[in-house]
N, C-alpha and C positions, 0 to 999 in steps of 0.2 A: 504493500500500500504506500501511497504517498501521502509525506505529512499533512496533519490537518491543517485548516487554511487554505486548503487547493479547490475548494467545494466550489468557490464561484468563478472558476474557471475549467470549466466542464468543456474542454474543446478538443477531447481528446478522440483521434483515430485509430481504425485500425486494418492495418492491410488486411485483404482478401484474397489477396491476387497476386503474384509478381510474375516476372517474364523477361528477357533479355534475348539479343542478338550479336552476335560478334561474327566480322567479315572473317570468313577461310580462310586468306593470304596475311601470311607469317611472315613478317618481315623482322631479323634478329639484329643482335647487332654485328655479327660480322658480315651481316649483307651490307649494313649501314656501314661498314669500315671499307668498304669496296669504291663508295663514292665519297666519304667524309673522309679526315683528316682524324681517325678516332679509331677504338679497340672495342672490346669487350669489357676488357678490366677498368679501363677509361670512363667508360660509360657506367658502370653497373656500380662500380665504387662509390659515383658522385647522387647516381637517380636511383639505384635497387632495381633496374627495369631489364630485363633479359630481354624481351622480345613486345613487339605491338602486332595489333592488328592493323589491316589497311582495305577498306573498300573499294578496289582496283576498278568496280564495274559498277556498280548499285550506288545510290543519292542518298543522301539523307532521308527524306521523307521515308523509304525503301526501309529502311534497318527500323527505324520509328515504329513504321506500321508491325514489322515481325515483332517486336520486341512486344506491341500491346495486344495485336492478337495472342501469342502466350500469357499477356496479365489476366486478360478476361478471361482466357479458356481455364486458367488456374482459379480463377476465382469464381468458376460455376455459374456465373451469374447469366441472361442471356443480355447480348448487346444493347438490345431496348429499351434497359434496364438505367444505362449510363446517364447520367444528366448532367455530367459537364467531362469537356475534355480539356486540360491544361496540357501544355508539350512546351518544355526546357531546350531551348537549341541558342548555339552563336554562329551557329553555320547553315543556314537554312538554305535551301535550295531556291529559294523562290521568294521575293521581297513578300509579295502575296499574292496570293492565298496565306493564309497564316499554318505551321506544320499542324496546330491540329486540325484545321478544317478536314485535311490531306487523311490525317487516321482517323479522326469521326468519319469518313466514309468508308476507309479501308474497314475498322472494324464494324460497321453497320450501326453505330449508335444515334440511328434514325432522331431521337429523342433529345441530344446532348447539343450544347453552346459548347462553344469550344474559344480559346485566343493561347496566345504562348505567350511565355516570359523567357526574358535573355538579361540573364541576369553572371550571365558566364559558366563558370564552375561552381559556381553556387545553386543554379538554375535549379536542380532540385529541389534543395533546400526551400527556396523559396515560392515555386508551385506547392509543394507539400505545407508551407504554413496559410498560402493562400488558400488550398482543399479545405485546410482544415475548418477556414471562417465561412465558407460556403454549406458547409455541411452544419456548421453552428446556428448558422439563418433558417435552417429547418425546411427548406424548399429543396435543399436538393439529398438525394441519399448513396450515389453512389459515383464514385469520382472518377476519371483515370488520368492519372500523372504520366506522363511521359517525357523521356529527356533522352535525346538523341544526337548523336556529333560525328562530322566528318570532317574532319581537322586537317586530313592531308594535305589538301587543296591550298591550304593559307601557307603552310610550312614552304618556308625557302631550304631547300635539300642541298645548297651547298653552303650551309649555315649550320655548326653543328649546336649551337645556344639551344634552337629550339626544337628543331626536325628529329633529335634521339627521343624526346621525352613525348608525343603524342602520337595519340591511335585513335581509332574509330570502332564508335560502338553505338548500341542504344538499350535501354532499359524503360521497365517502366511498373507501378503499380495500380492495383485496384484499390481505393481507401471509403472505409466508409464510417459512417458516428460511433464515438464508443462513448459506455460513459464514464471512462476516466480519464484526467484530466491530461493536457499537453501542452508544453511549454515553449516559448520560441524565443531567440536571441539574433535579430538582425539588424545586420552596420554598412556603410559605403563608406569612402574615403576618395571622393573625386577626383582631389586635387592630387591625387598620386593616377591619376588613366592613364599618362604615357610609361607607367611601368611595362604594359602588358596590351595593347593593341592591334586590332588589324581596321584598317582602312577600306572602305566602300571604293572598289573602283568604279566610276564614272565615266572614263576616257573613250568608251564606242558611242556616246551622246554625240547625236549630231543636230540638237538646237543650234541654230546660228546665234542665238543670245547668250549661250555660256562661256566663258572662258574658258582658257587650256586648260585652267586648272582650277581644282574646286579650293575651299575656303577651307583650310584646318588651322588651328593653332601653332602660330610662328614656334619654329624652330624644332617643329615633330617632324616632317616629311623631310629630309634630306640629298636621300636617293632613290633612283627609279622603284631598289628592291623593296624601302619602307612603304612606296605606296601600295605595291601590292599583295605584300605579304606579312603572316603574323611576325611581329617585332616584342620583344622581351627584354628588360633591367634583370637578367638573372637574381643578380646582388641582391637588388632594391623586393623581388620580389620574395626570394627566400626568406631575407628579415621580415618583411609585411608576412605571409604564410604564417611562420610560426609563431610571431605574436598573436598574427587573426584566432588562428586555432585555441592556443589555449586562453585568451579572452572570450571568445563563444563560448568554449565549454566552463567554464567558470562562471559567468555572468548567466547562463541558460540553469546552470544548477543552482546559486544563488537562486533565482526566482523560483524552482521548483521547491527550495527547499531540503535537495538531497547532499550526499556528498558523492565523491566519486568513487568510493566502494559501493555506492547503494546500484551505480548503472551494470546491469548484464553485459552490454554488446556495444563498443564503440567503432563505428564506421565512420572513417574518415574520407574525405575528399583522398582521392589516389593520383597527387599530385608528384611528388616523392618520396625516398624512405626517407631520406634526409631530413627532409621536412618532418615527415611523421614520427621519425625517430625522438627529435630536439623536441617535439609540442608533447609526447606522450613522458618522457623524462622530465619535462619544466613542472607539469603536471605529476606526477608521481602516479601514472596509470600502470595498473599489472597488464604487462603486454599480454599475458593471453586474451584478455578481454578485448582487445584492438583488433578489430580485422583489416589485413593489407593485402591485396592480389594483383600488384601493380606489378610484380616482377615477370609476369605473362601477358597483361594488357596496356602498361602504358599509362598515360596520363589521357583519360576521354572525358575531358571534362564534366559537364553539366552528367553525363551518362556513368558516370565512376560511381555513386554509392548508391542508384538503384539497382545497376548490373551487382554489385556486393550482396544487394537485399532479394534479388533475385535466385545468388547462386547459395546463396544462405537459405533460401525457404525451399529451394530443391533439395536440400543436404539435408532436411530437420531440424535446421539450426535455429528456427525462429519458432520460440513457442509462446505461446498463452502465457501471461504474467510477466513477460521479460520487460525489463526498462532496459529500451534502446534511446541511444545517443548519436545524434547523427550530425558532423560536422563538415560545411566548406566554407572554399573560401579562392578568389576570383579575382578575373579582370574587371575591372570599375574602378580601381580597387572592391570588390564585393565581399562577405562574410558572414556566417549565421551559423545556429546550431538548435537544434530540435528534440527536446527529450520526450518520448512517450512509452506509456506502457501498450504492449500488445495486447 
């Protein structure tokens, strides 16, 4: 149970459903040492990451939709059923349609409003605390979260900062009322966005009213590669990372009231071990309770801790009673953290 005091925040969910997709093509790092300037030991030393996926053939919307038709069909429910669809992406295929328009049709949720949040690597996090005040309003009873990425596309591949550490995936859940309560902790930090950005190309516009170039803030765009592709402050991002981290989880357990022996299962953003290493010791967390599987998939942003909660509740690892903990943390600078009971 959670302490008393939590009565009047009865916003707690709970999955029904999970499901995930990951693309076939295995890309390791000594393929990555073929065209990088980089190793194995290089790589794996600094990120914990062995290998990613990579969607060589298939869009985003495409992995979105596999991953939610697995949420529904795990969660029994029929599509009909859904009444709102949320979809986490930074990579969308399509300015619009919005991605979940794209899986409200694919899964048949005849019934469901749909919009997405791009809120980065946090994207989960932050549809999942949005579910939760939808379902609080009493209008709607069954949700589906999804958060999908295909990050190849942005990566500059003769840039080893960022192209070792991302992969493509998607994940997603079925959430629906529970009555115990849930707690949320969410931050931005704006004035840090040139940590971690990728730029809207505009350049095949052929208005005769626009300029060469579009309007960004002096002294980000540099060269041809930063307009096109995702651009990274490793540095500036590492430090931001592991303080975001253990400030969620801190300030999300403050509000609930718990401490950090009282949580079952902490899922982190699967950013790197490095990172999760430094947040999980600053904190004093017993690593078994940490779940990491980055060393196989990479860093997939917004798609990293539903793909976890996905491969958890195939395993049996997600039971009735657990206090889960569920932390990211993003480009925007973005950050949050979400404790509930199952």
């Amino acid at each position: 149970m959670f302490p008393s005091g939590c009565e009047d925040r009865m916003r707690g969910i709970k999955i029904i459903g999970a499901g995930m997709y990951v693309p076939e093509t295995v890309i390791s790092n000594d393929w990555l040492s073929t065209i990088l300037d980089t190793n194995d030991e290089w790589i794996y030393s600094r990120t914990g990451i062995r290998e990613r996926r990579i969607s060589v053939d298939k869009p985003n919307f495409w992995m979105a939709e596999q991953a939610a038709l697995a949420a529904v069909r795990d969660s029994g429910i029929d599509p009909s059923e859904i009444d709102l669809v949320l979809a986490a992406t930074c990579s969308p295929d399509y300015y619009y349609p919005a991605l979940s328009c794209l899986v409200q049709h694919s899964v048949g949720a005849v019934n469901a409003a749909a919009f997405d949040i791009n809120s980065a690597c946090t994207g989960f996090i932050n549809a999942l605390d949005t579910a939760s005040r939808f379902l609080e309003d009493g209008d709607y009873r069954n949700i589906l979260v999804v958060a999908s990425e295909r990050l190849a596309p942005h990566c500059d591949y003769t840039d080893r900062t960022a192209s070792i550490l991302f992969g493509d995936g998607a994940g997603a859940a079925v959430v629906t009322k529970s009555g115990k309560p849930m707690w949320s902790y969410l931050s931005a930090k704006g004035d840090y966005f040139n940590a971690l950005y990728c730029k809207t190309d505009h350049s095949r516009s052929n208005c005769p009213l626009l300029k060469d170039s579009d309007a960004y803030p002096e002294g980000i765009i540099d060269s041809e590669a930063k307009t096109h592709t995702l651009q990274m402050n490793g540095k500036a991002v590492y430090k931001f990372a592991v303080d975001a981290m253990q400030t969620a989880v801190t300030k999300v357990l403050e509000k609930s009231g718990l401490h950090t022996e009282d949580i079952d299962l902490y899922i982190p953003h699967q950013a790197n071990a490095r990172i999760i290493e430094s947040a999980v010791k600053g904190l004093k967390l017993p690593e078994d309770k940490v779940y990491v599987n980055l060393e196989k998939r990479g860093n997939t942003s917004s798609a990293c801790i539903p793909t976890c909660l996905a491969e958890l509740k195939q395993a049996g690892r997600i039971k009735d009673g657990m206090k889960i903990c569920l932390v990211g943390f993003g480009a925007g600078l973005t950050s949050g953290a979400i404790v509930f009971e199952q």
